[in-house]
C-alpha positions as CSV (number, residue, x, y, z in Angstrom):
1,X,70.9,76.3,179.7
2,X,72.8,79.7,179.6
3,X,72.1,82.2,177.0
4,X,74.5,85.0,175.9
5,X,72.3,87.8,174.7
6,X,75.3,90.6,174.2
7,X,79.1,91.1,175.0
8,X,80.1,94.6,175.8
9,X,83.7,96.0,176.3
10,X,83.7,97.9,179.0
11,X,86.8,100.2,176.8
12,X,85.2,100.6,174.2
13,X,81.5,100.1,174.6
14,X,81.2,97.9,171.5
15,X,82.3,94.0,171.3
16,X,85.4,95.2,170.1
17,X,88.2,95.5,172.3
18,X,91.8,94.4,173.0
19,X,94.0,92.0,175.0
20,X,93.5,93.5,179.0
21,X,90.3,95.0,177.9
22,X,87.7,93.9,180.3
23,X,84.3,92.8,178.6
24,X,80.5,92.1,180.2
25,X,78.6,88.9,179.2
26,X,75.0,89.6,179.1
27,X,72.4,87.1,179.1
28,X,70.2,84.7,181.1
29,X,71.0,81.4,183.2
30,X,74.8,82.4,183.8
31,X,74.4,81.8,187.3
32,X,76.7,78.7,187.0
33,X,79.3,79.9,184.7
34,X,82.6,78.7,185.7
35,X,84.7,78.8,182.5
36,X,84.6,81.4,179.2
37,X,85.3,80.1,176.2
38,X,87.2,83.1,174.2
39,X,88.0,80.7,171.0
40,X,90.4,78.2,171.9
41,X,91.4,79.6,175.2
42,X,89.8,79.0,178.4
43,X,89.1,82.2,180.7
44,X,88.2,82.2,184.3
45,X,85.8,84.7,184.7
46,X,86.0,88.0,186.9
47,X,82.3,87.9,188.1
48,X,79.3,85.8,188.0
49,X,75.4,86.6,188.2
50,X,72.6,84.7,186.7
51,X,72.4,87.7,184.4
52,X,76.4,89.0,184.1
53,X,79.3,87.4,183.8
54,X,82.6,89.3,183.2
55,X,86.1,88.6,181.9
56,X,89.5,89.9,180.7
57,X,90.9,89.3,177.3
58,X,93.5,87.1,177.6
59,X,97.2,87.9,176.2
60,X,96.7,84.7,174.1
61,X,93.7,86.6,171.6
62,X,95.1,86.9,168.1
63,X,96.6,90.2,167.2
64,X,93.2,90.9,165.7
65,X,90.1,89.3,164.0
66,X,87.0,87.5,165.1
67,X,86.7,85.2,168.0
68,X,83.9,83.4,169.3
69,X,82.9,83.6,173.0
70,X,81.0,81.2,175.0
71,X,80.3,80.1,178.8
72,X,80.3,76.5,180.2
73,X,78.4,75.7,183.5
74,X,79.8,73.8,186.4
75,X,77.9,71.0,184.6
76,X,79.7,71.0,181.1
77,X,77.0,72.7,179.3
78,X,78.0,75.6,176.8
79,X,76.2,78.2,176.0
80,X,75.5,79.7,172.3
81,X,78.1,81.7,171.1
82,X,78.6,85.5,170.4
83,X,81.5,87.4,167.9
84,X,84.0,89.4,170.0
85,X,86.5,91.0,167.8
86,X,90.0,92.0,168.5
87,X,91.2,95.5,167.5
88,X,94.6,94.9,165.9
89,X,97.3,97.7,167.7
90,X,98.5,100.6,166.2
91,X,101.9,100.6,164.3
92,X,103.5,104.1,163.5
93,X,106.1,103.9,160.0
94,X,106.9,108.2,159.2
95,X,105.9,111.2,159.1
96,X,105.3,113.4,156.0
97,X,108.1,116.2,157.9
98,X,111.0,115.4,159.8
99,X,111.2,118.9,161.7
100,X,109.1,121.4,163.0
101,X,109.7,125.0,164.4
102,X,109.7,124.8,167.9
103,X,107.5,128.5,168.0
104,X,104.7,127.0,165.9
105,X,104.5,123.3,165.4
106,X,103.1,122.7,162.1
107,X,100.3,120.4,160.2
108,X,102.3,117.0,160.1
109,X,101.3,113.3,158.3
110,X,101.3,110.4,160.5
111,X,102.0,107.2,158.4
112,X,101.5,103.0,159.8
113,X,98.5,100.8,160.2
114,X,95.9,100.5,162.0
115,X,94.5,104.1,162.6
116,X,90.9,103.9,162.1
117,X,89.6,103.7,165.6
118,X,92.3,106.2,166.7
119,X,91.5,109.0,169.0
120,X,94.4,110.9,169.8
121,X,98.1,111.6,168.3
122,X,101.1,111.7,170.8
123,X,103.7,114.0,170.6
124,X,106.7,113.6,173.3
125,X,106.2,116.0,176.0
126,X,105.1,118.2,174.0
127,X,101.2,117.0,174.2
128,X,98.6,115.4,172.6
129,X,96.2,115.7,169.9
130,X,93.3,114.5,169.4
131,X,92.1,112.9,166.0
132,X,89.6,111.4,164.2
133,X,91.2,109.1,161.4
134,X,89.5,108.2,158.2
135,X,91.7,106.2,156.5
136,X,94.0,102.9,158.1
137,X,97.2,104.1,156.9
138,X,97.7,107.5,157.6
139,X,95.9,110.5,160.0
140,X,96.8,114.4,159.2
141,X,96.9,116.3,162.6
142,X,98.4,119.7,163.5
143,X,101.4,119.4,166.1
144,X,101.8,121.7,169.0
145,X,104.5,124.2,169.4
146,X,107.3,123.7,172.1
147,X,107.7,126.9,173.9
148,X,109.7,126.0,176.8
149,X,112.3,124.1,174.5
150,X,115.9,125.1,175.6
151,X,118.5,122.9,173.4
152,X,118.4,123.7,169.6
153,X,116.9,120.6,168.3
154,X,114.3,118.5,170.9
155,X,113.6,114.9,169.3
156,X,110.3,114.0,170.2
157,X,108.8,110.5,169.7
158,X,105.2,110.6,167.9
159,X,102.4,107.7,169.0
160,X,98.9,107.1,168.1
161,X,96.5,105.5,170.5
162,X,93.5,103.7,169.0
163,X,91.2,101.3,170.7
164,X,93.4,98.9,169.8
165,X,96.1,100.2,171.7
166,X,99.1,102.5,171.6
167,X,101.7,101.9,168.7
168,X,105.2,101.4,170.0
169,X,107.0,104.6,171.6
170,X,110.2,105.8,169.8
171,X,109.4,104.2,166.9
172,X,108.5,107.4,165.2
173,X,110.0,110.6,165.7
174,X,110.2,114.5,164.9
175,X,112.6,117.3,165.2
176,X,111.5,120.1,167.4
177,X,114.0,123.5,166.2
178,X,114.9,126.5,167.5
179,X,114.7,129.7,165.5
180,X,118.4,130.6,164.4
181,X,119.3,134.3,165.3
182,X,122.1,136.9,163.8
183,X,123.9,138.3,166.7
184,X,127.0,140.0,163.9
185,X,128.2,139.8,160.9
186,X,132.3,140.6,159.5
187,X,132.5,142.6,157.5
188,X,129.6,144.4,157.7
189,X,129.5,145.5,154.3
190,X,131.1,144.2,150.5
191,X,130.2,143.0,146.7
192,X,129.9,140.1,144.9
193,X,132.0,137.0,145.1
194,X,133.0,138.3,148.9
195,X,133.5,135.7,151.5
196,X,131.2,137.0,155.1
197,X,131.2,135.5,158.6
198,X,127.6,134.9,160.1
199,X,127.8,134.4,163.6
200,X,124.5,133.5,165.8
201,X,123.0,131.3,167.5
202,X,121.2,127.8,166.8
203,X,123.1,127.5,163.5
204,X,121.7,123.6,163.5
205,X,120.4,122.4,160.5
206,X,121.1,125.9,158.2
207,X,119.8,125.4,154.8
208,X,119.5,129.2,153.4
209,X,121.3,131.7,153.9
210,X,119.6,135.2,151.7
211,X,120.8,138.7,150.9
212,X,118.4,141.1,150.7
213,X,119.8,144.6,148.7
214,X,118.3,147.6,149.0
215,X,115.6,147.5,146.1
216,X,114.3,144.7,148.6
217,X,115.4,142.5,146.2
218,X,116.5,139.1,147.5
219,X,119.1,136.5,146.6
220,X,120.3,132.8,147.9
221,X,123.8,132.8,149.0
222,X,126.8,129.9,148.8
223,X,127.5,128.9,152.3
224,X,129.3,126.3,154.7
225,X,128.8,125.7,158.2
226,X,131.6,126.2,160.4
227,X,129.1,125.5,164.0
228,X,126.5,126.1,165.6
229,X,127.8,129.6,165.8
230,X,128.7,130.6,162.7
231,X,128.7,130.1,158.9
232,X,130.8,131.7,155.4
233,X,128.6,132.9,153.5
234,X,129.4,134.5,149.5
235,X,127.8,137.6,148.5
236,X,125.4,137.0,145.6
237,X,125.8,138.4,142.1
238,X,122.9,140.8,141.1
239,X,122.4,142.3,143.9
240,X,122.0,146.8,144.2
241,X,124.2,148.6,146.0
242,X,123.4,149.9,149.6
243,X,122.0,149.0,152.6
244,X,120.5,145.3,152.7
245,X,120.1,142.7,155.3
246,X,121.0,138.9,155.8
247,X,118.7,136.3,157.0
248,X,119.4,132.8,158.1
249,X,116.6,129.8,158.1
250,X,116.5,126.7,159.7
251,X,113.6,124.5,160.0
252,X,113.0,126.3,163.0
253,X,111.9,129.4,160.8
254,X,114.1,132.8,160.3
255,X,116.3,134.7,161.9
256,X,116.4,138.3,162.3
257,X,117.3,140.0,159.5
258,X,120.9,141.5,160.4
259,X,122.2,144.7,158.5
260,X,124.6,144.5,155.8
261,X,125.8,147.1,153.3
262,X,126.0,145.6,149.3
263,X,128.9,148.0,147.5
């Protein structure tokens, strides 16, 4: 009579593994083995050795849990039975940010199910991370920067691979932005209440525009986008007189700070 002494998965080096994985039968008498028993569903085995017999988790396990596993010679006899369990796959829900500067990345929150046996975080093309979760929903991990981004805003899909698998891509994303930048402003100098072109680059996503005055004082201005190009902005109240600057941020950081004269 066969006797199953241990189950290893070849993955994950544990009898935990996932549909594909590929998992070693150890024991004694398995010289005969023609069928494995992997719960309800019959499996042909891969090899067979009076003390090894292996196999592939079929497509059929259950999306996770406990499963029994046994062999049955070419005479009908079964074996004893061993626990295998099925590592449930990796589903992604948000992200505690929706965009990061492009020049730094940024600490980000990945949110979903699933994480515990996780070892690394996904990021596009912008590269991986590795990780070591300690709780099932969530896993905190710092996200590269993207140096050799080109277009303003790069949309990147985020994915968490675990034993269990990788969690589906595109299901999960984050905004990757360019720094915006002043290239002039018209006019270059006026007082409260005054309406000001900004014109720049990577005007995407503006959600500050400030005034600094010459005390180094600073103040949030009214604005509306016009394009990627340019905004209006309104001179703040409160403000000294002389020379100041004006600053534009995105969440791809600041811009440089471009002169302007308060009067």
């Amino acid at each position: 009579m066969a006797t199953i002494t241990s189950l290893v998965d070849t993955t994950t080096t544990t009898n935990q593994g996932k549909p594909g994985d590929t998992v070693q039968i150890n024991g004694t008498g398995l010289s005969t083995t023609t069928r494995v028993n992997f719960g309800s569903t019959s499996v042909t085995p891969a090899s067979v050795t009076a003390t090894l017999v292996t196999f592939v988790v079929p497509s059929t396990a259950p999306c996770s849990g406990q499963v029994s596993v046994s062999v049955t010679s070419s005479a009908g006899a079964t074996s004893n039975a061993l626990p295998f369990f099925v590592l449930a796959t990796p589903t992604t829900t948000g992200l505690s940010v929706t965009c990061l500067s492009a020049a730094t990345g940024g600490s980000v929150t990945l949110f979903g199910t699933n994480f515990l046996s996780g070892t690394q975080v996904g990021v596009g093309s912008v590269g991986n991370v590795a990780v070591t979760p300690t709780q099932s929903s969530q896993v905190t991990f710092t996200a590269p920067a993207n140096p050799g981004q080109v277009g303003t805003v790069s949309t990147q899909p985020v994915t968490i691979t675990t034993a269990g698998g990788s969690s589906t891509f595109g299901t999960t994303q984050v905004d990757y932005y360019l720094a915006p930048a002043i290239t002039s402003v018209l006019p270059t100098s006026g007082t409260a209440g005054d309406q000001i072109t900004v014109n720049g680059t990577d005007f995407v996503g503006v959600d500050t525009v400030t005034f600094t005055d010459s005390a180094t004082a600073t103040a949030t201005a009214v604005f509306s986008p016009i394009s990627g190009t340019q905004l209006v902005a309104i001179v703040p109240s409160g403000l000294a007189a002389g020379a100041g600057t004006i600053t534009v941020h995105t969440c791809g950081g600041n811009s440089n700070a471009q002169a302007f004269t308060i009067v």
